[in-house]
C-alpha positions as CSV (number, residue, x, y, z in Angstrom):
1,X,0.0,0.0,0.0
2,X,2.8,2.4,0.5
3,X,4.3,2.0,-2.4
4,X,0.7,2.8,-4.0
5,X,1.0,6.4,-2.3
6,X,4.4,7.2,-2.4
7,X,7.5,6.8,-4.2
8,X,10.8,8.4,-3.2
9,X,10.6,11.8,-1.7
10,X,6.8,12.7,-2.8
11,X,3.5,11.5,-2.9
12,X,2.0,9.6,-5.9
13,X,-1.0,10.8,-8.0
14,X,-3.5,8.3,-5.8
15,X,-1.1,9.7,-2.9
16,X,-2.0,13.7,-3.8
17,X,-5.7,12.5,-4.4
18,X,-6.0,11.1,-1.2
19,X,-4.1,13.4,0.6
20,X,-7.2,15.5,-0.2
21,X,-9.4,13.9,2.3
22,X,-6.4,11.9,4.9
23,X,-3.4,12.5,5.9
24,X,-0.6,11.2,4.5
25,X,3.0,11.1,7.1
26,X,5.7,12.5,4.8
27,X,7.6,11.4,7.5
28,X,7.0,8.0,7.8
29,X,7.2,8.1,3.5
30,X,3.8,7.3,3.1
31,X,3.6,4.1,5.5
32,X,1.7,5.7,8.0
33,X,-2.2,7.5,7.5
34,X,-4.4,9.6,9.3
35,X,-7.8,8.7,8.5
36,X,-9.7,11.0,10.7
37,X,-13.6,10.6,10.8
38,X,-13.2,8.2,8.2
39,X,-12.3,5.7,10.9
40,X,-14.7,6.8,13.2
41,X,-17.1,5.8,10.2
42,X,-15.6,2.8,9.2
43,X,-15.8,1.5,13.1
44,X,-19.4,2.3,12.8
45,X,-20.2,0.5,9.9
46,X,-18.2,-2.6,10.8
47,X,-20.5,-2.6,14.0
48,X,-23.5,-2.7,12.2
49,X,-22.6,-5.1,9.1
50,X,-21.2,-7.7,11.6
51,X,-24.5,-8.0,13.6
52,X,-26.8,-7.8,10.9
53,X,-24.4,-10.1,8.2
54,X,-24.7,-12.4,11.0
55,X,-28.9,-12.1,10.9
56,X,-29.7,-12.3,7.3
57,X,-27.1,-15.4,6.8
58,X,-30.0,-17.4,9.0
59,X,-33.1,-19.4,8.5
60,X,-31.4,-23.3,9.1
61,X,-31.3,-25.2,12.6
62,X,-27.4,-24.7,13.9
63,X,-26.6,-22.1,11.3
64,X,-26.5,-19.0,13.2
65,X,-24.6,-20.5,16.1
66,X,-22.2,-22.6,13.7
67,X,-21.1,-19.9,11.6
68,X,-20.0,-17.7,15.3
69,X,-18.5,-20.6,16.3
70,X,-16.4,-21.3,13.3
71,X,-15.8,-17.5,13.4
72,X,-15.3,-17.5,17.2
73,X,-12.5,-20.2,16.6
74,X,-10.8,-18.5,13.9
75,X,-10.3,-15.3,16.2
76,X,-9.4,-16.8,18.6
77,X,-6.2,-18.8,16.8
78,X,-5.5,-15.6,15.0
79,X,-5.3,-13.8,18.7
80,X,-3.2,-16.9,19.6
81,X,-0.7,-16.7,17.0
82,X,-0.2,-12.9,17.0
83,X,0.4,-13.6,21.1
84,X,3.3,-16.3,19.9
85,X,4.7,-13.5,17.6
86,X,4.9,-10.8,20.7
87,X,2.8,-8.5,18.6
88,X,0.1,-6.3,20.1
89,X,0.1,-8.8,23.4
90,X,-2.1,-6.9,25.6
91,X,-5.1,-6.0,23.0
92,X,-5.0,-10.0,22.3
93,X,-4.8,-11.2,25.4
94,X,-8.1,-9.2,25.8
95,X,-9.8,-10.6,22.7
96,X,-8.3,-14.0,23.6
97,X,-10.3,-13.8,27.3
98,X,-13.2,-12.5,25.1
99,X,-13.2,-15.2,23.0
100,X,-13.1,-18.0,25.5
101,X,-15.9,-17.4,27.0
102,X,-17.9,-16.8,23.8
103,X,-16.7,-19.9,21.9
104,X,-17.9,-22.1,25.3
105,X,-21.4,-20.6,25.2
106,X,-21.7,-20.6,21.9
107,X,-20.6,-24.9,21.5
108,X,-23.2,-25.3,24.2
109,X,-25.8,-23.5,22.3
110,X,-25.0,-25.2,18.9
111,X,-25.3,-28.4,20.7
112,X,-29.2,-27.6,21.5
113,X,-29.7,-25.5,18.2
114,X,-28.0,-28.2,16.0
115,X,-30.9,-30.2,14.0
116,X,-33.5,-30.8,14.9
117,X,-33.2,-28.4,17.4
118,X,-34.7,-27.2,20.5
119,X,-33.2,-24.1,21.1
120,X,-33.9,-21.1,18.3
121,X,-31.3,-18.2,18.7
122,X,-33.6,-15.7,16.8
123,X,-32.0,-11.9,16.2
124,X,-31.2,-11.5,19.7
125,X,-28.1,-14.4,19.5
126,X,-26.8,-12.8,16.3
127,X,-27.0,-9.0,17.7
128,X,-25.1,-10.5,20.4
129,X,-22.6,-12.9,18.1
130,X,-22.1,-9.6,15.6
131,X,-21.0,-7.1,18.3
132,X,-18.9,-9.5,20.6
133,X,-17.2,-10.0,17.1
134,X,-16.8,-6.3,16.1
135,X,-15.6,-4.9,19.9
136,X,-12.9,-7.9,20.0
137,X,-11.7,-6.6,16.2
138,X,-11.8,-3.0,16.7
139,X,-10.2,-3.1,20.3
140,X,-7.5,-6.0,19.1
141,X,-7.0,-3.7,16.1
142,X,-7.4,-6.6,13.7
143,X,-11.1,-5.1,12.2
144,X,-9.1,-5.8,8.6
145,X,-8.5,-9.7,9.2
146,X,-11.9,-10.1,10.9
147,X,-13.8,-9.3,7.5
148,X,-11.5,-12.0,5.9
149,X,-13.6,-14.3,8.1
150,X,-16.5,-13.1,6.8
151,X,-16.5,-14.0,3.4
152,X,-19.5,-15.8,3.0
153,X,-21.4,-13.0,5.1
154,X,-19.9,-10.5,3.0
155,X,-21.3,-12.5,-0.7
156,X,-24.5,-13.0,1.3
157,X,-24.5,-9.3,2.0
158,X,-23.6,-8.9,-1.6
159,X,-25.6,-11.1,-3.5
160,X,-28.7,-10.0,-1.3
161,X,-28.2,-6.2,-2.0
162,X,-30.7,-6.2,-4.9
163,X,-33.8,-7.4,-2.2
164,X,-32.4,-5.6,0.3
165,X,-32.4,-2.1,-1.1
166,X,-36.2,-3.4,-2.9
167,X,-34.5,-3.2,-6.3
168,X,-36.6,-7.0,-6.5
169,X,-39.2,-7.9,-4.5
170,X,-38.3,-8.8,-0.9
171,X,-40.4,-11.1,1.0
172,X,-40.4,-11.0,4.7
173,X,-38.9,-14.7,5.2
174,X,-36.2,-15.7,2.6
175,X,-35.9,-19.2,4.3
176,X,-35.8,-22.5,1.7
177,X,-39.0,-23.9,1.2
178,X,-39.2,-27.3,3.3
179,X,-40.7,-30.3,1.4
180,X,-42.4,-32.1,3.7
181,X,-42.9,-35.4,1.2
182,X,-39.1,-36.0,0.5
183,X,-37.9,-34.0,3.7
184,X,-35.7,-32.1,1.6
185,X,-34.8,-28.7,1.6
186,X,-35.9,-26.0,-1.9
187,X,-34.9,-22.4,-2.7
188,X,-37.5,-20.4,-1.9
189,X,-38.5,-17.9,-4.4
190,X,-40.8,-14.8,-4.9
191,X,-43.4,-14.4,-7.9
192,X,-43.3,-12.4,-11.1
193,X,-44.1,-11.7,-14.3
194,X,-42.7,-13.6,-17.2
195,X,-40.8,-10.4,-18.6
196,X,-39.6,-9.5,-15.1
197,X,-35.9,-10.2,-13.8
198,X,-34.9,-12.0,-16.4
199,X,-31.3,-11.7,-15.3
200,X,-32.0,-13.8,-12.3
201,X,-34.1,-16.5,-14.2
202,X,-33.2,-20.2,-15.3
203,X,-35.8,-20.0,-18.0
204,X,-37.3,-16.6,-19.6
205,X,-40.9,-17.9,-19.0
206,X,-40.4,-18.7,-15.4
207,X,-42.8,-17.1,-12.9
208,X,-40.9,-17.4,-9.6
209,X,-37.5,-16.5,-8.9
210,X,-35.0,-17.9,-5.9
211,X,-34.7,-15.5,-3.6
212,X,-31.0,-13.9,-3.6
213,X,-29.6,-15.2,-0.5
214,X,-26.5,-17.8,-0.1
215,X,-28.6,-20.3,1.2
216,X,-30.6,-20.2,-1.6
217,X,-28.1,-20.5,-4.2
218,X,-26.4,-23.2,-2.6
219,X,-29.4,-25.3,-2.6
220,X,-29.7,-24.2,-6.8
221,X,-26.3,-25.3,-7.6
222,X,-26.1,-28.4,-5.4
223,X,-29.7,-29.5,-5.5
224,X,-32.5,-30.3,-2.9
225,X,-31.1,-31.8,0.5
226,X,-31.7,-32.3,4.2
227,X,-31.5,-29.4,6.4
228,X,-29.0,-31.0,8.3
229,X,-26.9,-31.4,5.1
230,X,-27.3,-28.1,3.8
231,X,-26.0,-26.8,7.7
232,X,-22.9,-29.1,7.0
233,X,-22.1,-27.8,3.6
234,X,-22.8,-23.8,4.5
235,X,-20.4,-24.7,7.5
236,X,-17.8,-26.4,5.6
237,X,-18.0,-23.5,3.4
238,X,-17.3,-20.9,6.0
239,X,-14.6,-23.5,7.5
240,X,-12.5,-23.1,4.2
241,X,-13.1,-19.0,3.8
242,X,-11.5,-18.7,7.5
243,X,-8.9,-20.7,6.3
244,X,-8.5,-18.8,2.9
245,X,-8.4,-15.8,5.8
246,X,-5.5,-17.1,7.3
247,X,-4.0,-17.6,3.8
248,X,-4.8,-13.9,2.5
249,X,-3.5,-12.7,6.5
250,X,0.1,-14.3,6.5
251,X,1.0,-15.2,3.0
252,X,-0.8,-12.5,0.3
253,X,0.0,-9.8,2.8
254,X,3.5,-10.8,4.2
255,X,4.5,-10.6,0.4
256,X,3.1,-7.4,0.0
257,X,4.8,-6.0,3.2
258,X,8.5,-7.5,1.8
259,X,7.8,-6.4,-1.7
260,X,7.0,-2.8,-0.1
């Protein structure tokens, strides 16, 4: 990134644009930057995505509570690892105790929320998951790798903008549709005409589209399958995006940092 802003003795062009809005350490030859209210911002908006990624990624038994786990474990290795590397101690230390306490809750939850389950976590579980998960990033200073362990909230977030923002028609329940003859699970999908959407439609003439959530998709590409299957999968899925995380965290950006 510094290399991106300054080269030499000056700033670059992106360097002088930005310099416009942050501040730039001439000092520090562009490695250090003052963002300002920018951060302030960014802190806010990290707050709200987490809890309310967390919320419309949802609608399965053990879903909610798997995916913070999974999460929950993946801070809590990276808090582990930066502690081994005598980096930052004291802010980890404090997500590690954090984290402890929230991944052992949140196994005995998943135990009674795993199907069929008895236990439902509804919104409050995921307000609570999102923010224990943002305060631990922002006060660690690691809010940059925790969105690398958010991947498939982030494409959920993504591929749901359209409903979200009522460019297409958003129904108030986006679960898949439960068939209860073959106990399999079915995208769910909201009606339309036969010239509408096209660019979300298998056929032209269809009348009903999936609804645009990951969930949904995953059951389109994969086909029908138990709920308990389709928790599996979405987990295993959010498994291998922490672990592509990790990848991005101390590989992809190590070789930036040398090459820099």
């Amino acid at each position: 990134m510094r290399a991106w802003l300054w080269q030499g003795d000056e700033a670059t062009v992106l360097g002088h644009v930005l310099g416009k809005l942050i501040v730039i350490d001439a000092n520090a030859d562009g490695a250090l930057v003052e963002l300002g209210f920018f951060y302030f911002m960014y802190m806010g908006m990290l707050a709200v995505f987490c809890t309310n990624a967390i919320n419309i990624y949802a609608g399965i038994n053990g879903l909610e509570a798997g995916q913070s786990y999974v999460i929950g474990c993946a801070v809590l290795v990276h808090n582990l690892i930066e502690i081994r590397a005598h980096r930052l101690e004291v802010n980890h230390l404090f997500s590690v105790m954090i984290m402890l306490s929230f991944v052992a809750c949140t196994m005995g939850l998943l135990r009674h929320n795993w199907f069929p389950a008895s236990v439902f976590v509804g919104d409050t579980y995921c307000y609570f998951a999102g923010m224990t998960f943002a305060v631990v990033a922002i006060l660690g200073h690691f809010s940059k790798t925790l969105l690398l362990f958010f991947i498939p909230q982030v494409l959920n977030f993504i591929w749901s903008t359209p409903q979200l923002f009522k460019f297409v028609p958003c129904p108030r329940h986006r679960l898949p549709r439960f068939d209860p003859e073959t106990g399999l699970m079915h995208p769910s999908t909201f009606p339309c005409k036969s010239n509408e959407y096209r660019w979300l439609k298998a056929k032209p003439s269809d009348t009903e589209v999936p609804n645009m959530t990951i969930i949904c998709l995953c059951l389109q590409f994969l086909g029908p399958m138990t709920e308990r299957v389709l928790c599996i999968v979405l987990l295993g899925l959010q498994f291998v995006c922490c672990a592509f995380g990790f990848f991005c965290r101390y590989y992809i950006a190590q070789f930036f940092f040398d090459a820099n």
